[in-house]
C-alpha positions in Angstrom: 8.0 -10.5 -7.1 11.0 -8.2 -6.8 8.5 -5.2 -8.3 5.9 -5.6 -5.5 8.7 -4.9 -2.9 8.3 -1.7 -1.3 12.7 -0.5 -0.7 14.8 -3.3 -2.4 16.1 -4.8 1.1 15.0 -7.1 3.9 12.6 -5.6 6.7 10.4 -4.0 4.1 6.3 -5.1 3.2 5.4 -6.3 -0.7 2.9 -3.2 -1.6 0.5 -6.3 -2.3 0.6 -6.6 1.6 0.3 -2.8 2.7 -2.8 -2.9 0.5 -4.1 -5.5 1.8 -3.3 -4.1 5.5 -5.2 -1.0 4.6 -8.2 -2.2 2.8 -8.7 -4.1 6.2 -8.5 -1.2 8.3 -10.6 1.1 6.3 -13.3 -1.2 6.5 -13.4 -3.4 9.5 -16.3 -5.3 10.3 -14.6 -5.8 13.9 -12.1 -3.2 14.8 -9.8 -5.2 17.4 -10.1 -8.3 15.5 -9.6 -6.9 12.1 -6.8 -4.8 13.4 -4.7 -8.1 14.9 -5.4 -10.2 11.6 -3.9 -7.2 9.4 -1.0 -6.8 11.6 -0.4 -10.4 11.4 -0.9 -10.9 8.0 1.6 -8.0 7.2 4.3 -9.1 9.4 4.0 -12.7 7.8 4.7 -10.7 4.6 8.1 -8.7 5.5 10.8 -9.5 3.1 13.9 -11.9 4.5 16.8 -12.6 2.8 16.8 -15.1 0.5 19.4 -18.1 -0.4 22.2 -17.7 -3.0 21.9 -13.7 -2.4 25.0 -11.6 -0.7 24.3 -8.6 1.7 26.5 -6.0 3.7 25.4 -5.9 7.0 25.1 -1.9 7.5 24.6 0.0 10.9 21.7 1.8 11.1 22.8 4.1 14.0 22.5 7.4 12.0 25.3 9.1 13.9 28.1 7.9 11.8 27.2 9.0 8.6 26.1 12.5 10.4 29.6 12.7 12.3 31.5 11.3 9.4 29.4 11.0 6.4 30.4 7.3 6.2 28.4 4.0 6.3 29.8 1.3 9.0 29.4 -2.4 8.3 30.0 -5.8 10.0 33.1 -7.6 8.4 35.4 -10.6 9.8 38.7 -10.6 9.9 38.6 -14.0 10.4 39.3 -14.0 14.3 36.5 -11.8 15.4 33.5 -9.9 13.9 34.5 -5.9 13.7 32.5 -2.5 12.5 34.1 -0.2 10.2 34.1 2.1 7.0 32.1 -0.1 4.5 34.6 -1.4 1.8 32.7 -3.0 -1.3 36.3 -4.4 -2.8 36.6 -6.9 0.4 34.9 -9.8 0.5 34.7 -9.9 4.1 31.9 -7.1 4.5 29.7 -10.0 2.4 27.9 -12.0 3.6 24.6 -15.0 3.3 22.3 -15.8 5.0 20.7 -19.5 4.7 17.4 -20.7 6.4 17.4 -22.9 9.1 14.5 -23.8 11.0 13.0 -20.2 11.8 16.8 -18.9 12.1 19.4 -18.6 9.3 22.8 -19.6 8.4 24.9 -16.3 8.4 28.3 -17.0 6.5 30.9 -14.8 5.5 32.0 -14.5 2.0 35.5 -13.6 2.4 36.3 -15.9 5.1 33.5 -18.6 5.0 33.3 -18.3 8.9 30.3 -18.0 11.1 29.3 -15.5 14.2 30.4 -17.2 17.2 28.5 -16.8 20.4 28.8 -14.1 23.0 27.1 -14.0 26.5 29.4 -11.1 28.3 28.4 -7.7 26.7 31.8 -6.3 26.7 33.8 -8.3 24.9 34.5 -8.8 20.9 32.1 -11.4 19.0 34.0 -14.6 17.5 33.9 -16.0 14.3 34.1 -19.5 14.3 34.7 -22.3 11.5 31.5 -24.4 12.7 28.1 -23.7 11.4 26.3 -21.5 14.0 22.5 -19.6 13.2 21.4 -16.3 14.1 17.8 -14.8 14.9 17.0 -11.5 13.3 14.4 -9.5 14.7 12.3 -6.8 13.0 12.5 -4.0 15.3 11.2 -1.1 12.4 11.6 1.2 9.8 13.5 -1.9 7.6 16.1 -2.6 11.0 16.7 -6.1 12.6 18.2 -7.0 15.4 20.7 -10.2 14.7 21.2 -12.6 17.6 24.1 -15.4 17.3 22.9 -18.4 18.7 24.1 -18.7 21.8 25.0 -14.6 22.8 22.2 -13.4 25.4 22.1 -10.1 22.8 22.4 -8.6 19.9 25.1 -7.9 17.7 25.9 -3.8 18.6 29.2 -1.4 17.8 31.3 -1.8 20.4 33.4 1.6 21.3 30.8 3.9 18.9 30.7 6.8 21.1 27.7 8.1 19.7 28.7 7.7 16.3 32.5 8.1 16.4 35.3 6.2 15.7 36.7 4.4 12.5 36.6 0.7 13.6 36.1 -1.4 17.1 34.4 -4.8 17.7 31.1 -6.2 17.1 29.5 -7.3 20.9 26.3 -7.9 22.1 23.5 -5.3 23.4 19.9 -5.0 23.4 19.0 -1.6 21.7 16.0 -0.7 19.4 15.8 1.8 16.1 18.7 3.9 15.1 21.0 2.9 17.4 24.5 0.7 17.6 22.2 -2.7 17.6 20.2 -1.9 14.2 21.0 -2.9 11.2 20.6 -3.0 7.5 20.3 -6.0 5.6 21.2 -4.6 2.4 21.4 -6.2 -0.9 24.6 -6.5 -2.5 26.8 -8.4 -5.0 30.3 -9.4 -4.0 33.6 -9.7 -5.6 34.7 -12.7 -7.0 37.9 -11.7 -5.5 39.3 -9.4 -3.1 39.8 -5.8 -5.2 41.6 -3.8 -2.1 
């Protein structure tokens, strides 16, 4: 129910659930055990993308739009995967995301590729014609890490320089909140065609 949905993108709680979560907590009949069942039942709730939806893929490290006043987003070129200056008329900063056994199917729009896999954290993230899955991770305030399958980490700006720079590579790094391996998962209808 889209009008439950507290924020309109993934890594946000149906209000159904947050009330829920609090009506537990303001009346626990066993603190510890009340408190681990809420949790629970409001993680279980989170909203995940959905099949037959697009999204841009949108950093969440708040230094670019604070240095530049511009939003960076993962798109292929259809070689590697690359951060840069979100640009809704390409099809390539599109993308969806399938379920697959706990993991989805992240495809790109434009070039119909998948995220390779990446275990050296210095080095540009493929894309790849076959089928590969990734794992997002909630790590808070509506941000996921997203883990090719295969890559010991998560997808990160390469070269960001603490917000800087116009575009560099997508690699692999393990960081939390608001920083280069965040991201938004943000609703958004593609082209049918390439505008740019």
């Amino acid at each position: 129910d889209a009008s439950a949905v507290v924020g309109t993108d993934p890594g946000y709680f149906p209000q159904s659930a947050i009330n829920d979560a609090i009506e537990v907590l303001e009346n626990p009949s066993s603190v510890d055990a009340d408190y681990e069942q809420a949790k629970a039942n409001l993680d279980a709730a989170m909203v995940l993308p959905a099949s037959g939806k697009t999204y841009q893929l949108i950093s969440a490290n708040p230094s670019f739009e604070e240095k530049q006043g511009k939003k960076k987003a993962i798109w292929d070129n259809g070689t590697q995967l690359r951060w840069a200056d979100i640009n809704a008329d390409t099809r390539a900063f599109y993308w969806t995301f399938t379920p697959s056994d706990s993991k989805y199917i992240l495809q790109n729009v434009g070039t119909k590729r998948y995220p390779g896999a990446q275990t050296a954290s210095n080095t540009a993230l493929p894309s790849q014609e076959a089928e590969n899955t990734v794992t997002l991770t909630a790590i808070g305030q509506g941000q996921f890490n997203i883990t090719s399958t295969g890559s010991s980490a998560a997808m990160h700006t390469m070269g960001h320089n603490s917000g800087a720079g116009v575009e560099n590579f997508i690699c692999i790094w393990n960081a939390g909140v608001n920083s280069g391996s965040a991201w938004y998962i943000v609703e958004a209808a593609a082209p049918t065609v390439d505008l740019a």
